[in-house]
ZABA-973362 format. One line per 4 residues: number of its first residue (from 0); their letters; for each residue x, y, z of C-alpha. Coordinates in nm, 3 decimals. Layout:
N
NUM	a	X/Y/Z  ... .
end
This chain:
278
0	xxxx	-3.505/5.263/-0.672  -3.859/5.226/-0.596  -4.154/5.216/-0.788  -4.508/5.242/-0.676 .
4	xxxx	-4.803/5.234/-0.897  -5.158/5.296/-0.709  -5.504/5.296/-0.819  -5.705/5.444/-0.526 .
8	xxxx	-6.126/5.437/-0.536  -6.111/5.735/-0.278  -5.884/6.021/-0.182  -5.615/5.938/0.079 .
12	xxxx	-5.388/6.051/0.331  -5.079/5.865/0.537  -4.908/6.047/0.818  -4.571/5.912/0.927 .
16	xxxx	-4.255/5.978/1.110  -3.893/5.899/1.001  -3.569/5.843/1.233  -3.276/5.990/1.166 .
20	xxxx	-3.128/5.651/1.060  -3.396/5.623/0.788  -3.377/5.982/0.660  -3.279/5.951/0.276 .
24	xxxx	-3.255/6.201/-0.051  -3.531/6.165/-0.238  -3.524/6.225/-0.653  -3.926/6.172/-0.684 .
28	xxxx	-4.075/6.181/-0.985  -4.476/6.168/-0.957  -4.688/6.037/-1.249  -5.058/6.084/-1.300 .
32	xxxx	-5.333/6.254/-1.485  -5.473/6.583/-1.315  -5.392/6.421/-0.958  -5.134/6.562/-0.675 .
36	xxxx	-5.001/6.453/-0.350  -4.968/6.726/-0.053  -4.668/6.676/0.199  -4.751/6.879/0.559 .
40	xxxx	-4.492/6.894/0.773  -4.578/7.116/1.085  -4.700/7.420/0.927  -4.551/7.402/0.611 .
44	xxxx	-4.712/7.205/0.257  -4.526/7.102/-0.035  -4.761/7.016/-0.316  -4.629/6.766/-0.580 .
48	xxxx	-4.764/6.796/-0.924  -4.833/6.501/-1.136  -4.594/6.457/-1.404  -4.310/6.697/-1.212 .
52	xxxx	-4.024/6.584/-0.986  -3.860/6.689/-0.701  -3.543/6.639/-0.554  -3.624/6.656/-0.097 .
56	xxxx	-3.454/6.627/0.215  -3.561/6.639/0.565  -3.394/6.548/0.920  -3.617/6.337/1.177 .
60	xxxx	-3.948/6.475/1.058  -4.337/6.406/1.129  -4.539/6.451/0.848  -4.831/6.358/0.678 .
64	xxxx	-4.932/6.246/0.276  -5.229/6.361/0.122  -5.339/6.244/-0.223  -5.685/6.386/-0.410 .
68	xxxx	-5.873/6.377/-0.629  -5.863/5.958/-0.643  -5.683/5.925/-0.972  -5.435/5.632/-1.022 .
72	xxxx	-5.070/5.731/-1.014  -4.723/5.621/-1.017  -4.401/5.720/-0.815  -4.067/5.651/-0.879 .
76	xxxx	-3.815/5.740/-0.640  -3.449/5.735/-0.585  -3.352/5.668/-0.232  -3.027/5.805/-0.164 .
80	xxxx	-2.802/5.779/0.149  -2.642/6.182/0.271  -2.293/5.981/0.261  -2.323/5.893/-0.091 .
84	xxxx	-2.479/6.244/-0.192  -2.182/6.428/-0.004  -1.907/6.204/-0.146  -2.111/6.244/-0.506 .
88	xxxx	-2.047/6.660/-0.498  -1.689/6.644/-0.338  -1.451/6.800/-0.520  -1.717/6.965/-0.747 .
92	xxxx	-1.734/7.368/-0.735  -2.002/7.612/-0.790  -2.371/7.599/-0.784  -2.435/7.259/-0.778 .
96	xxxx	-2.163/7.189/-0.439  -2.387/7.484/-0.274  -2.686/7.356/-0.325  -2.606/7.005/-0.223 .
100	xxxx	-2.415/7.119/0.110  -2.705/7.347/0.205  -2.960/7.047/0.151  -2.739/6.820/0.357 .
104	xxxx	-2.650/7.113/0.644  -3.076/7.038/0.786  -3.043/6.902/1.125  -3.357/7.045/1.293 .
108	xxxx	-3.647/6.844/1.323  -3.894/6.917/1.054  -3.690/7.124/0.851  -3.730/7.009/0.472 .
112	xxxx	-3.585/7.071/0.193  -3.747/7.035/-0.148  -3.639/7.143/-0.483  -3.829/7.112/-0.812 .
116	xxxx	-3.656/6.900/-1.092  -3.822/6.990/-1.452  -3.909/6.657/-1.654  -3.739/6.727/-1.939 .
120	xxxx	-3.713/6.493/-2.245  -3.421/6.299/-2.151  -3.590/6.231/-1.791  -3.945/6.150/-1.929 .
124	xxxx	-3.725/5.848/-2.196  -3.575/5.721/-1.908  -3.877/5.693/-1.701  -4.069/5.577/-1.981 .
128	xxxx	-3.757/5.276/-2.000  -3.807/5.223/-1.645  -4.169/5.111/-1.679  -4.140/4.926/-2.011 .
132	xxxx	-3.881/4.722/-1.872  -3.931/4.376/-2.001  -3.577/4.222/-1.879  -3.570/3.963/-1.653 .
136	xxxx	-3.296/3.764/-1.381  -2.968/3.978/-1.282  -3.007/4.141/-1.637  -3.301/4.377/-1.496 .
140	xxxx	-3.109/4.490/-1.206  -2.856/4.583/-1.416  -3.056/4.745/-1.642  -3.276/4.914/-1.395 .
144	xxxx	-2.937/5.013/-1.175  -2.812/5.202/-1.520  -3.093/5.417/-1.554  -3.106/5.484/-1.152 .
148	xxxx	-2.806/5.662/-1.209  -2.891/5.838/-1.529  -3.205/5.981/-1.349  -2.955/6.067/-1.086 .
152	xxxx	-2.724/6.277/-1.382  -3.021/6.431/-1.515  -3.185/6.571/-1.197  -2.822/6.685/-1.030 .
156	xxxx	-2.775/6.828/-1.400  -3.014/7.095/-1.312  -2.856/7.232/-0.996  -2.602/7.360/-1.243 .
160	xxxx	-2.691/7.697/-1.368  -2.396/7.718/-1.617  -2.611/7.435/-1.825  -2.735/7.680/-2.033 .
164	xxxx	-3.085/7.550/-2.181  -3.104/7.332/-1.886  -3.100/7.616/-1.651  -3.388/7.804/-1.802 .
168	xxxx	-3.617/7.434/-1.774  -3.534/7.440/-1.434  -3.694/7.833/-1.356  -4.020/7.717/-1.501 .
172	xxxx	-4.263/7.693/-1.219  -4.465/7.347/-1.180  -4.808/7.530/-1.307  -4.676/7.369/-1.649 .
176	xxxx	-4.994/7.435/-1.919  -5.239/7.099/-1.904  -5.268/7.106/-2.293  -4.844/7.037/-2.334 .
180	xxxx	-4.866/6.774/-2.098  -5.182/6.580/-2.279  -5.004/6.661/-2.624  -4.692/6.490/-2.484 .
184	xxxx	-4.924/6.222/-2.396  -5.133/6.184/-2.734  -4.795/6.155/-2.914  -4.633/5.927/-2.685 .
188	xxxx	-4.980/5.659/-2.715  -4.938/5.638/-3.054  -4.581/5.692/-3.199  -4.648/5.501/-3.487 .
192	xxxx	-4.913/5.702/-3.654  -4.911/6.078/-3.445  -5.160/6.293/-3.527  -5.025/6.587/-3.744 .
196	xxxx	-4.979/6.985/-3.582  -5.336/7.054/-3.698  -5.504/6.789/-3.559  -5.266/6.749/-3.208 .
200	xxxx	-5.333/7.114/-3.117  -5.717/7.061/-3.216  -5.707/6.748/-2.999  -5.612/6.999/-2.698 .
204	xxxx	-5.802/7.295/-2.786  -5.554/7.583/-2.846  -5.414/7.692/-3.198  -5.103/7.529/-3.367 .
208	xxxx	-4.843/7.866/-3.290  -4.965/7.828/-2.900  -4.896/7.493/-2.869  -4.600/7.500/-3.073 .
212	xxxx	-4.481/7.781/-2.849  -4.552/7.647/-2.539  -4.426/7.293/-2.610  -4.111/7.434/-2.691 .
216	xxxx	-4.089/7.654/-2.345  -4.174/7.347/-2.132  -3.977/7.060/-2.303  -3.663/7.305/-2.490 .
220	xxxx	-3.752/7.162/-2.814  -4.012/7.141/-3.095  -4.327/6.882/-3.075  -4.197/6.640/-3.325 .
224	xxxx	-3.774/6.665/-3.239  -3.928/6.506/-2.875  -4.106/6.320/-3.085  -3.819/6.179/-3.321 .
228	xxxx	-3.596/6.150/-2.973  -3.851/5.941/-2.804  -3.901/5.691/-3.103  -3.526/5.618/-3.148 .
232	xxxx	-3.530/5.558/-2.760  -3.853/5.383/-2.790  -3.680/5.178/-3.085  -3.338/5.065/-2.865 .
236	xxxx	-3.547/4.979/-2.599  -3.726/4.694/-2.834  -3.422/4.592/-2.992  -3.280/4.522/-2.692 .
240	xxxx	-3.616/4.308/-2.583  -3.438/4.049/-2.892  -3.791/3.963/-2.974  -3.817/4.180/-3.329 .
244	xxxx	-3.616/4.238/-3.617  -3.470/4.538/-3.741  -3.763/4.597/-3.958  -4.020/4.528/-3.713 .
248	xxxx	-3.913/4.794/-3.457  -3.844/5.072/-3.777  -4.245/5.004/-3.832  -4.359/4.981/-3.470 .
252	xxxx	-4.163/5.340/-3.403  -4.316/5.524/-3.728  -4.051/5.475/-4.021  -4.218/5.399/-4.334 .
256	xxxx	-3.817/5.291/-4.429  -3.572/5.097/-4.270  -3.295/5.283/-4.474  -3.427/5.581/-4.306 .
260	xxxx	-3.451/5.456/-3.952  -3.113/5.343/-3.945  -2.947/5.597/-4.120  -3.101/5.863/-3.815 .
264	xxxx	-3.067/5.579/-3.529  -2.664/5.563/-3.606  -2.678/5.904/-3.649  -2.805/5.960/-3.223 .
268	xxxx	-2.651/5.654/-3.090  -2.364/5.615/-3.254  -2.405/5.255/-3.399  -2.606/5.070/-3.615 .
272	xxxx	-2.989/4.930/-3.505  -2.829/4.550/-3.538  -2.563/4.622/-3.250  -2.824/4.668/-3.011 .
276	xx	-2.993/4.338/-3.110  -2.993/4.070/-2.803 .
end
């Protein structure tokens, strides 16, 4: 895994060349407000748009990294070796297999492959466990390792078309609308106190049924059940830290009752909010 947060004053590009000892599968997952990062390779350009990822392959290629306008962003990417990806989908029919084996099959230099991979709520928690990390020693390796591969089931998850829900995330094209994506953002800054319907969708400029609407085509559920998933994650993630009590965390996520917050956080993970104290 690799993680790379950058604050540029002016727009950028890099051009580079990999070996074919070097050439990995990337799962990238870019982060950033209104910025984007263009990939040429000979005549062709990729475009990756902030808060989108992408799952790429490419044999012995020259290419060159553009990033505009100069807006910080972060990037974090799973670097996977073709053995491990081939051994991953063996024994595995249908869609998925295909897909993988056709990736792999690029031998030509500068042939890329590069397939979207739709944020969806489960991949924006992870990510957003990934850079709120507070573990230290072997523990954040271990920690860090888990959600590697967790990223890794929920992007492959997509390259299955018998998923259903999933599937139907994965058609939507990357020109996601601006105002879901600041919504997501509004909520997520303030979890404790979230502005209501009324005020979220005035806070973006478009009406409540719109936004409600289009949340719910981008992200496959309503505003406030991402909402309620991403403060019980939120809320096992600071347990975890062992710095606050029960009680503490209920408040800091947005429960006015810790008979509440425990009765719904058993009710997702499974156990009780004290068996993920450290």
């Amino acid at each position: 895994m690799a993680i790379s947060k950058q604050y540029p004053s002016t727009a950028f590009s890099i051009s580079f060349e990999e070996e074919e000892e070097t050439n990995f599968v990337r799962l990238l997952f870019f982060l950033g407000e209104g910025s984007h990062l263009q990939h040429h390779i000979q005549e062709q350009k990729t475009t990756y748009c902030s808060n989108h990822g992408y799952l790429t392959y490419a044999h012995s290629l020259k290419s060159e990294l553009i990033h505009c306008p100069a807006k910080p962003f972060c990037v974090i990417g799973l670097l996977m070796e073709p053995w491990f990806i081939k051994r991953f989908s063996q024994g595995v029919a249908g869609e998925f297999a295909r897909t993988i084996e056709g990736m792999l099959a690029i031998q030509k230099q500068g042939e890329f492959f590069c397939c979207p991979v739709f944020m969806n709520p489960s991949i924006n928690i992870c990510i957003h466990e990934i850079l709120g990390c507070t573990y230290i020693d072997a523990r954040r390796y271990l920690f860090l390792g888990s959600k590697a591969l967790e990223l890794m089931r929920f992007g492959f998850d997509q390259l299955n078309p018998d998923k259903g829900q999933d599937t139907s995330c994965f058609n939507l094209t990357t020109d996601s609308p601006d105002f879901v994506l600041k919504a997501r953002d509004i909520m997520i800054s303030d979890i404790k106190n979230p502005p209501s319907l009324t005020d979220l969708s005035r806070k973006v400029g478009v009406n409540r049924t719109t936004l409600s609407q289009s949340f719910r085509k981008v992200y496959g559920v309503t505003i406030f059940d991402f909402l309620r998933t991403f403060r019980l994650e939120e809320s096992k993630r600071l347990l975890q830290s062992g710095n606050k009590s029960v009680t503490q965390v209920a408040y800091d996520v947005g429960y006015a009752q810790q008979r509440t917050f425990s009765k719904e956080f058993k009710k997702y993970f499974g156990n009780t909010p004290s068996h993920y104290l450290d």
